[in-house]
C-alpha angles and dihedrals in degrees: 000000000000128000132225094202119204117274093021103268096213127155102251101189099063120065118262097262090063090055101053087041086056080054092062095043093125105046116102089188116117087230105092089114100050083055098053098055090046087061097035089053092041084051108043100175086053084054096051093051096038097143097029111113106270085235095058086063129107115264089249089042084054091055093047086061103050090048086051090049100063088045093059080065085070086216113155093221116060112188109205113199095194111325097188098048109145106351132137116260092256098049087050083062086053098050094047087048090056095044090059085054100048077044082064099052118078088258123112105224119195107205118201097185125149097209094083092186095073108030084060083060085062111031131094094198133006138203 
């Protein structure tokens, strides 16, 4: 299991390469780099900044990383503690467009989000 806490919680002092490789600290696979690419290509603007300072990111951008970072856990349940907090309108489309994707994907994904309008686009099931 691996968490998307609320507000990010990302070391943002560090690029945002180091920050997806502290996701996958607990991994002993020889497939970190391979990961990282698959996030890296899921998440084009990460890839794009891939060396920039997590902090210097874009509050959506933010968000795709930490999202990125508790895939690289490789975990099959990913618990999202409100994953559109505090972004802009257009950033919440990003981020719901990015949960249908992560739907997609054979991972079980618990979403806690307080705009229940969106979270019903993604969810399989609400409660």
């Amino acid at each position: 299991m691996s968490q998307v806490a609320e507000g990010r919680a990302m070391l943002k002092r560090m690029t945002v390469l180091e920050n997806l490789r502290i996701g996958a600290h607990v991994r002993k696979d020889k497939e970190l780099r391979h990961d990282i690419h698959q996030v890296l290509s899921k998440f084009a603007v990460l890839g794009e900044r891939h060396d920039q300072l997590a902090g210097l990111l874009s509050g959506v951008e933010q968000q795709m990383l930490a999202i990125g970072r508790a895939l690289m856990a490789r975990r099959r349940i990913v618990l999202l503690d409100e994953p559109s907090l505090g972004l802009a309108p257009m950033g919440v489309t990003e981020i719901v467009r990015t949960l249908r994707a992560l739907r997609d994907d054979e991972k079980t994904n618990f979403l806690v989000e307080q705009n229940a309008r969106r979270a019903l686009q993604v969810a399989d099931r609400s409660y």
